[in-house]
Structure formats: C-alpha cells, structure tokens
N, C-alpha and C positions, 0 to 999 in steps of 0.2 A: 455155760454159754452154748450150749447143745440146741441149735435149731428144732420142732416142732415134728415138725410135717412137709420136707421138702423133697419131692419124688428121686429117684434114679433117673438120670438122662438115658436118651437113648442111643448118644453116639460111644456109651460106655462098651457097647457091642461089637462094633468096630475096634479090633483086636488090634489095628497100629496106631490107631487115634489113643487107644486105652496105653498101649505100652506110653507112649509119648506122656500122656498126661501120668503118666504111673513115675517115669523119670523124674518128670518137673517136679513132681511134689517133692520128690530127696532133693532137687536142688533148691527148692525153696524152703526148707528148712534149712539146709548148710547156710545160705545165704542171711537166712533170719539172725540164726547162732551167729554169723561172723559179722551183722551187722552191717552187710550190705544192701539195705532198703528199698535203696532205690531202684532194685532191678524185683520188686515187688510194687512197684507201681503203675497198675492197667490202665489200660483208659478204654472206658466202656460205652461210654453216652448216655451213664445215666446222672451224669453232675451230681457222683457222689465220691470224689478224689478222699474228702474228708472223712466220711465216713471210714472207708478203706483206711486211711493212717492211723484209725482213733482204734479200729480191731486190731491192724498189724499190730501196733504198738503194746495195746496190752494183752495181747498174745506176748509178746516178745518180754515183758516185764513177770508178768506170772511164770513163764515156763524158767526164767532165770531163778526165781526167789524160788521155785520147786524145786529145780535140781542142784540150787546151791552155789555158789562161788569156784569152790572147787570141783567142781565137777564140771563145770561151766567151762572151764579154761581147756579140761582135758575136752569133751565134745568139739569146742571150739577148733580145737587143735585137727580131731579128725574129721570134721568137715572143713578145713582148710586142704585138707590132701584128699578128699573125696572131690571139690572146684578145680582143683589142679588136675588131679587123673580125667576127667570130662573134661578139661577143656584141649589137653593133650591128645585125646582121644579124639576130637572134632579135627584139628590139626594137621591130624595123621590120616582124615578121612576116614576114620574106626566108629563115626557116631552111627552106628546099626543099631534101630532099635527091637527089630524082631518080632516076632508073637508074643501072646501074654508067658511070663515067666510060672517057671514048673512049680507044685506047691513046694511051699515054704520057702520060696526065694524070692527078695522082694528086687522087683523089676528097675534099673535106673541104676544101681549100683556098679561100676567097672567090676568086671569077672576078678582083677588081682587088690580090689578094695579092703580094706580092713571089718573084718565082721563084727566089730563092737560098732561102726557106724551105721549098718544095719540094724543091731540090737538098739541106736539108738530110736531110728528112725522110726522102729517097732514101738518103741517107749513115747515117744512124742505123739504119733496117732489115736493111741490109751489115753496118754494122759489129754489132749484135748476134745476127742471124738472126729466120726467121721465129717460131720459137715463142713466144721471149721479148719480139718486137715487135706478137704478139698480144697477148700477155700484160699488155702496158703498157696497149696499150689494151680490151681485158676490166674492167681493173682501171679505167680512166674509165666505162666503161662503165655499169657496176654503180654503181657511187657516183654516178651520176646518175640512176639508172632506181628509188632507190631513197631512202626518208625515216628517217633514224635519231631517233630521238625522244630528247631529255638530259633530266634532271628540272632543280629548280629552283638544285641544285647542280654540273650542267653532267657529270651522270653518265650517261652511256648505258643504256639501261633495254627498247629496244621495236625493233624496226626492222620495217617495210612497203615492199613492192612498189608503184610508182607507176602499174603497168602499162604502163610506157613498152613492153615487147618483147612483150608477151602471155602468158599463162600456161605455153605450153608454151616459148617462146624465152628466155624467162627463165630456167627450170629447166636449160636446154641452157647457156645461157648463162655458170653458176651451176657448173657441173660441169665446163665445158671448162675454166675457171680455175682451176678446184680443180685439175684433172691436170695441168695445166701448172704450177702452184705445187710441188706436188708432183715433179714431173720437175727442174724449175729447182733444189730446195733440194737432191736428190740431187747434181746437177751441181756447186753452190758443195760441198758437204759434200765430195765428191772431188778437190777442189781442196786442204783442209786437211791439215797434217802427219796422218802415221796416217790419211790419207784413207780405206782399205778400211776399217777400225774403223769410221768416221762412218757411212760409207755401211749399215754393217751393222746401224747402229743401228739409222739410219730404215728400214731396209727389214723387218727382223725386230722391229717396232714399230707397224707399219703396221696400217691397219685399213678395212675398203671400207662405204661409205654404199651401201644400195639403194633403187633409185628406185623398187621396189614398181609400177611402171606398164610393163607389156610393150609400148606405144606407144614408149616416151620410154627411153633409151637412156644413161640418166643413174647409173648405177653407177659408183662413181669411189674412187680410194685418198684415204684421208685419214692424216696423220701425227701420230703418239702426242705431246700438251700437253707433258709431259715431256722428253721427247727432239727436239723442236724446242726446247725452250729452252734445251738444252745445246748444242747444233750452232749456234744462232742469236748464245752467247754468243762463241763460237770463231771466229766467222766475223767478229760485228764487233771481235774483242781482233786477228785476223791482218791486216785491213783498216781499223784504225785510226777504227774509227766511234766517233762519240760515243754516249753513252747519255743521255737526259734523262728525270727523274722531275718530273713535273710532279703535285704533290702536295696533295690538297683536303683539310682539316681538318673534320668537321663535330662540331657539340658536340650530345650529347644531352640529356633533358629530362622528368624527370617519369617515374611509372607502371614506377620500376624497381627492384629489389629483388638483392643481389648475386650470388643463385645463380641466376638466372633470364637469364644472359646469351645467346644467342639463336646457334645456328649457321646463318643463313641472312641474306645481305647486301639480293639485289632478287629473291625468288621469281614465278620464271614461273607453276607454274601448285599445284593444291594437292596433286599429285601429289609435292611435290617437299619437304613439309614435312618440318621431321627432327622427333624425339622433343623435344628441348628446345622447339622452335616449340610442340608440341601443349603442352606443358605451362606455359607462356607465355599461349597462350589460355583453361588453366584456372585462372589463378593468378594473371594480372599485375592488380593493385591500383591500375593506374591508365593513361591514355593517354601516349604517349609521345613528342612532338614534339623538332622539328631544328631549330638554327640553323646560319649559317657561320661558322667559327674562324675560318681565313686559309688562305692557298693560296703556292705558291712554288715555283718553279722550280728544280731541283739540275742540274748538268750534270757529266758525268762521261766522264775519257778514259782509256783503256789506257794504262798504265804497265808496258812492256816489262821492267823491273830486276824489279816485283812480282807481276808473271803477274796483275795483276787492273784493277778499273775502278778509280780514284780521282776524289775530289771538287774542282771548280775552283772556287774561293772567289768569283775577279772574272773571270768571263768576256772574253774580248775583243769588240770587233764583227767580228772575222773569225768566233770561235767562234760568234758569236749567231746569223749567219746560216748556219753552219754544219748541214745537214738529219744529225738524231739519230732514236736508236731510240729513240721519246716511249713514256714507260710513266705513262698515265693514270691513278695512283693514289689513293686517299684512305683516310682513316681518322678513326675515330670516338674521341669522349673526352668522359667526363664533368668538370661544372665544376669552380671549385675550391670545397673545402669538402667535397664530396660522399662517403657511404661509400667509393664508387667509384673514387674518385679516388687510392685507392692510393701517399699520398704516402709510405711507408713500403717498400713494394716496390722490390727489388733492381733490375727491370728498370724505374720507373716513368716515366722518362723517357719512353718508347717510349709512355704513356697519360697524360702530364699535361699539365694544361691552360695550363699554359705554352706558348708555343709557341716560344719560342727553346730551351728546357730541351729542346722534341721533336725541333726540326731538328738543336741538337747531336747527340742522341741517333739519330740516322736516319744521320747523316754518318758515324756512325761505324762504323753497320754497312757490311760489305764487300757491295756492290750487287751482285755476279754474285751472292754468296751470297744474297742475299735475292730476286735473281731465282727462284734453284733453289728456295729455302724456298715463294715463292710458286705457283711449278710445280705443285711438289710435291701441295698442297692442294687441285689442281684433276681434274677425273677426265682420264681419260689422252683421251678422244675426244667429236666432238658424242656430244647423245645417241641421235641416228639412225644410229649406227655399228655395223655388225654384231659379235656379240662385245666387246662394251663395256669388259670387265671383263681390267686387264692386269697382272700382276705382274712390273713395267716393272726390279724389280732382280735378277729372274731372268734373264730376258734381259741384261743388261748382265753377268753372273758366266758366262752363256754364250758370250758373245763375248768375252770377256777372258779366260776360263778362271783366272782369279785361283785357283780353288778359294772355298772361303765364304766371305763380305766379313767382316772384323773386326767387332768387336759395336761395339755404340756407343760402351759404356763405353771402348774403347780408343783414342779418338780424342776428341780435344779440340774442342768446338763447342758452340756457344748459339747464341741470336737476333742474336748480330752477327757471327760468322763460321766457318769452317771451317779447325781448322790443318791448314796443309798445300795447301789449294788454288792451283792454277795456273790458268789457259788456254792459258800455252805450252805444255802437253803430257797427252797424255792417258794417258801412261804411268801408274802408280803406282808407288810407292817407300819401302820401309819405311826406307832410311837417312834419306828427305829427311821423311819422314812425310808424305806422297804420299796421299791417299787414292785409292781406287778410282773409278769411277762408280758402282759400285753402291754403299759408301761414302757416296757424296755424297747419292745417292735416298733411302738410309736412315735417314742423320741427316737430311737436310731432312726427312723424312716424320715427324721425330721431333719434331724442332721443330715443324713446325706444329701438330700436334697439341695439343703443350705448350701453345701460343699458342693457341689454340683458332681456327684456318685452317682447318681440314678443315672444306670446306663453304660458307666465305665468298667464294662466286663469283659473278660478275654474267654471267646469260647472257642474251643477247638473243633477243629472240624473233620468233620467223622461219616464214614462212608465214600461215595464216591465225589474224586475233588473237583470242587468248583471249577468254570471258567474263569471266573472272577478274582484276580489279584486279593492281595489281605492289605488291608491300610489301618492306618496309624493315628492316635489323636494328634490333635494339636494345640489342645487345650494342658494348663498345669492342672494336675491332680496330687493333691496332697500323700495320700499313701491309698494304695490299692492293693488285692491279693489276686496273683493268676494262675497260681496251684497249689497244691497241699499236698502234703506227702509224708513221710516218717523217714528222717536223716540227723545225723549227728550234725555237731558243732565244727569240729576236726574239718568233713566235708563239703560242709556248706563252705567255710571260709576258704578253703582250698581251690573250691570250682570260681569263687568271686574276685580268689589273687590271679586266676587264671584268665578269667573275663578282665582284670582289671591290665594284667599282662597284654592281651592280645590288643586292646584299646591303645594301649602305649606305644606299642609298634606299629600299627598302626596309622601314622600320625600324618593328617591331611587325608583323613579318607572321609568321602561322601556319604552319608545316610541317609537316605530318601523316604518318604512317606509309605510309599506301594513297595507291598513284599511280596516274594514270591521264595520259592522252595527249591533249595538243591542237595534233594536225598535228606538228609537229615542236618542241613544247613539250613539256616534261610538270610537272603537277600536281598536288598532293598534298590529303589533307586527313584529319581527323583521324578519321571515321567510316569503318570497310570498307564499310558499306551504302551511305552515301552515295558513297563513291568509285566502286562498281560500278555503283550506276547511274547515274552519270555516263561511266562509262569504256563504258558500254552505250547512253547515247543518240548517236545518229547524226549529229545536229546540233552543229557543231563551236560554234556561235555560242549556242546552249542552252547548251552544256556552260560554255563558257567567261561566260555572261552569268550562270548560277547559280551557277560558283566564285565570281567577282568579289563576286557580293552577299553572301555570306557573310565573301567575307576581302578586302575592298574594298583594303589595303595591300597587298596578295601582287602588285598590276599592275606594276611595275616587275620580279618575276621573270621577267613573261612574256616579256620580250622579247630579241630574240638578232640 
C-alpha cells in the first residue's frame, strides 16, 4: 500500500514542526497497538472520515497478523508504558520537544523509555513504508491540534483549530493527509477482486479542493462520498472487518405539524437552508424541543455464504474488543400517541417510539445497503471542492459499460434491502439478479428520497466559526450517519452508557433547537436569538454561567 508519487512537505524543515510531528508518529502507533482509535481520528474538510477508518483499520489488522498474537500482547504492553511516560511527562511540564534528534535516536521517545519500543517503532516504519507511517501519524496529529465540539446528545456539530501548528502548518498539515488518504485508498482499492474497476471509480470520481492562497501549496484530490463508501464496503467484507452502528434515538417535542417535516439535520450556516426549512419558519406553530430515547450498540460481521454484513445478537469479549468501522448514527421519532407517530404505516417500525419495535426493525435492514442509502443522500464532495456537482451513476454505466442501468421498477428494493446485492463481486448478473453499481446508486438515491434523506447531513464546520448558531431538525429520520471512525465495541457501548447516564440525571432538562459551543461541549436552547448571542459572546464562563441560570438542570449535560 506504498503511495506513488507524493512530494516531501516543506514544513518538514522547520526543525520544531519536524521534532513534534517525529513524536506524534511514536504516539500514533502505541495508540494504534493499544487500540485507542479514536485519538486517530482528524478532521480535515475533505469529507473523507471514512476513508480514514477503512486504512487505519486495515493498517491495524495487517500489522497484528504480521507480528503475531504473541508478540502483539508484549508491544502492546510497551506502548502502554511509552502513553503513560508522555503523558507524565506533559504533567510535570517535561513536554520539550527540541531540535531534530541525533542520528540513530528516534525523536518522541522519553529519554528513560524502554528501547525495544523504539526497536519497535523502527519495525513498524519497515514494515509499512514511509507514506502510510506519516500518515498514522498526521492522523494523531490533527486530532490533537484540534477541538470537536458534540451537543448534549453526543452528536458532532462544530470543530476548531487549537492552533497548536499555526495557521499556515495546519492548512499544510491538513492537505498532506488528505493526499496521502487519498493515495492509500487507491492502493487498498487495487488490492480488491476487479481491482482496475475500483481504482476507476475513485479516480474518475475524484474531485480537487483549492487552497485559493498562491503562498500555500495546498491543492489537493478529494474522493467522491459515494464511491468511497462502496470501495470502503468491499475492503472491509474482503478483510473481514467488523462494522459497528452505534445508534442514538432522540425523541421530539412540540411546535410540529405533519407536513412541515424539515430536510436539514445540524445546519452550518443560512446559506444552506432548503425550501422546507424557509417554510418551517413561516408556519411552525410552536417551538420544538429534544429528549434522549436510548442508544445501543449493533455490531456486524461479513458473512462470506451471503455477500453482505450480518447482525451479532451476543457479542463475544474477543468481538468487543475487536476495532470496527464505528458509524456514529442517530435518529429522531416522535412519541407515542402523536399524529406523527405513524402507527399505521407500513414501514413504521423504522419511526416508532418503541424502541425494541426500532432496533427490530433496523436489524433487519441489510447494513451495507443502508450504508449506500445513507451515501447516497449526501453531496458527492466537501463543499470547497471544485466542480461540486457529480452524476456519480453516469460514471459508474462508463466504467462498466453495462449500456443504461435497469429502471427501478425492475429491480426489487425498499428501505431494508437490495435483491441481488453482493460484496463478493462487482460483476452484475441478470441470471443471479446481480444489480449494477450504478443500479445500486439509483435505487439508493431512490430510496432516500422516499425517506426524505436528501439533505439530512451533519457537516462540520471547519475554519473560521460562523456567526451563525447550529440548528436542529425537526423532522423524524429513520436512521442517519454523522461520523465514521475506527473504534471497538467495548467503547462504543461505554461512551453511550455514559450519554445514557448523563440523560438520567439529568431529568427535566430543556433541549432546544439552536446550538451553540462551549469548548468542546455544545449547548442548546430554545431561542435562535438567544442561542446566537450566546454562541457570539467570547467568554466561555459568560456563556456557560447564562445557559445554566436559565436551564439550571441541563448541568449534568455538560459534562464529558
């Protein structure tokens, strides 16, 4: 998986940028081996999270079956006391990072470190190469140099720069990862059966960010929402990954009426309102507040006999600790009793306020397909991507030369699956009823629509922050994804007994539409005015000292 042709940066020459980034990399391998993921996960703006999960991962699965079980456990062991000395070491105000280290000493290690864990860190650069042993560490990088903000439902909503690298090392920073992401997923995608196919995808899908600044050197390929999540499904069904939905239920409340349901999930800025939103502000009869339903963990493995993911009822403790492609999803549902509540509807499983009656209902759908459905809904690239706009199932009738994909109507599929779908093969097959790719982009674009998906996307917001408060749907949504990442089972469920904790204690606390940020909280409240000028005063301890006096019980959301 050796990247091509991807230059040397130039803030490699800046000798404290270089120590720093020389460090990250030893931590971002202890943290790989220990299985701590989630402090590999950047956010760059190039709406490729999934990407990112689908290398770490199988990074982290090859370099285990290389060096073995037993050998695994001893590494393991000395990058647990290589996190601990760092972080002892930050503590004590000891984190000096210095000039570049003398030859043969690799830079990042505590001076009283064990030198097998250097030996190993030597071994793990070998055995992967240099691009993708940047890459690991980029990817610590960024997720330390940077604050994601979650709301009170543990939903991602905002992210900011902590300035840890500077305005301009960060943007550099930010773009070497993207092309190296991008290079890496070509690399695995050539790896799959029909590999020229894959690689054809992403490459005749592709789309370039420009950095707009003739200083800074930051142009960079990003690859099509769509067509990474097909490539990403194929990689983990050939490589045996797990998949984990980790799943947040939130109930709505008030100020709703049934044709008024709303195509926007957490809007960044007012640029980005749809028709239904404007017509929502002219018309909605009342405010709209949130509670927490429940939350739950599904995990899911490749089943080789049925080409797709299937659901594990009782997990093992090997599965638990086993690192998944975590798809951070949630969905909204009104109570019971409510017009809304649609107990009469064919699909209403997928919206009632049941929640054993939902997770039935969710299990049943086939999860790569509701991956694609989810894809599907989303625009194909960030929005800073040149040429934005892509008709992702012409391309795919281009490289397949199928001649024009079957209409819909000829092919059997709703909200819980697709006949005919595989991941062992990217062939199609009218004996086996095989759909196409394109096919598959069709009807999933078809279905979401149905579902009213188009559009229910949480984008984070990146660079400098809005004026503009963050808002909420108000509409139910059956199931949605708002970030991807590569985390255990163990974890997942642990951060959602925590979220489900904090909700408990909680009790009688307000949740309002308009959210706004404190440091790596976020907060809501039932007034847009009010949330904006809050989300606009500067003083984090203001901010947070006039939520509390209004929703004095919401203190228990705050904390993480």
């Amino acid at each position: 998986m050796q990247p091509k042709q991807v230059r040397t940066p130039s803030y490699w020459r800046d000798t404290a940028v270089a120590a720093r980034l020389e460090r990250d990399q030893c931590m971002a391998v202890a943290l790989l081996v220990t299985g701590d993921l989630g402090k590999l996960d950047p956010t760059t703006g190039d709406a490729g999270c999934q990407v990112r999960a689908v290398i770490i991962l199988t990074l982290y699965y090859r370099l285990r079956r290389t060096i073995g079980d037993d050998e695994w456990s001893h590494v393991a062991s000395l990058s647990k006391e290589y996190l601990l000395a760092v972080r002892a070491g930050v503590r004590d105000g000891n984190d000096e990072l210095g000039t570049h280290p003398t030859k043969g000493v690799l830079q990042g290690a505590p001076s009283h470190s064990n030198k097998q864990f250097n030996a190993f860190i030597i071994h793990v650069r070998k055995l992967v190469g240099e691009h993708l042993f940047e890459l690991l560490g980029l990817a610590y990088s960024l997720w330390s140099g940077g604050i994601v903000s979650t709301d009170e439902f543990w939903i991602d909503f905002r992210y900011r720069s902590i300035n840890l690298w500077g305005r301009h090392d960060f943007r550099l920073l930010r773009a070497r990862l993207a092309k190296l992401s991008y290079q890496a997923m070509i690399d695995l995608a050539a790896e799959l059966p029909a590999s020229g196919r894959w690689v054809e995808i992403l490459h005749y899908t592709k789309s370039i960010v420009k950095s707009g600044d003739a200083d800074i050197q930051e142009d960079f390929e990003v690859l099509c929402t769509q067509a990474t999540f097909s490539v990403a499904l194929a990689i983990l069904y050939q490589h045996n990954i797990p998949i984990l939905d980790g799943n947040i239920r939130i109930q709505l409340h008030g100020g709703y009426d049934r044709g008024q349901d709303q195509d926007l999930h957490l809007g960044c800025d007012p640029l980005h309102l749809t028709e239904d939103d404007i017509a929502y502000r002219r018309t909605a009869s009342g405010k709209t507040t949130y509670s927490f339903g429940t939350a739950r963990a599904l995990l899911y493995l490749p089943n080789k006999t049925t080409g797709t993911f299937e659901h594990v009822k009782n997990p093992s403790m090997q599965q638990m600790l086993a690192p998944c492609f975590f798809l951070k999803s949630w969905s909204t549902y009104h109570g019971r009793g409510s017009i809304a509540d649609d107990h009469n509807n064919e699909d209403n499983g997928l919206y009632s306020a049941d929640h054993d009656r939902y997770y039935e209902a969710l299990i049943k759908m086939d999860k790569a397909w509701a991956i694609e459905v989810m894809a599907s809904s989303h625009p194909p690239y960030t929005r800073r991507a040149k040429h934005a706009d892509l008709d992702v199932a012409f391309v795919y009738e281009q490289i397949f030369a199928h001649g024009p994909p079957r209409s819909h109507k000829e092919l059997r599929y709703d909200r819980y699956g697709l006949e005919g779908l595989s991941l062992s093969t990217l062939e199609a097959s009218q004996q086996h009823q095989r759909p196409t790719l394109a096919d598959r982009h069709l009807c999933a674009r078809r279905v979401a629509h149905d579902h009213g998906l188009i559009g229910e996307c949480q984008f984070v917001r990146m660079g400098e922050p809005s004026k503009e408060c963050t808002w909420r749907t108000t509409k139910r949504v059956d199931w949605q994804v708002v970030h991807v990442y590569a985390a255990t089972y163990e974890w997942v469920h642990d951060q959602l007994q925590q979220l489900a904790d904090r909700h408990a204690e909680a009790s009688g606390a307000v949740i309002g539409r308009y959210v706004f940020a404190l440091g790596a909280v976020g907060a809501s409240h039932e007034s847009k005015v009010t949330a904006t000028k809050l989300h606009n005063t500067k003083s984090e301890n203001s901010r947070r000292n006039k939520y509390l006096s209004e929703y004095p019980r919401n203190q228990p959301l705050l904390r993480r």
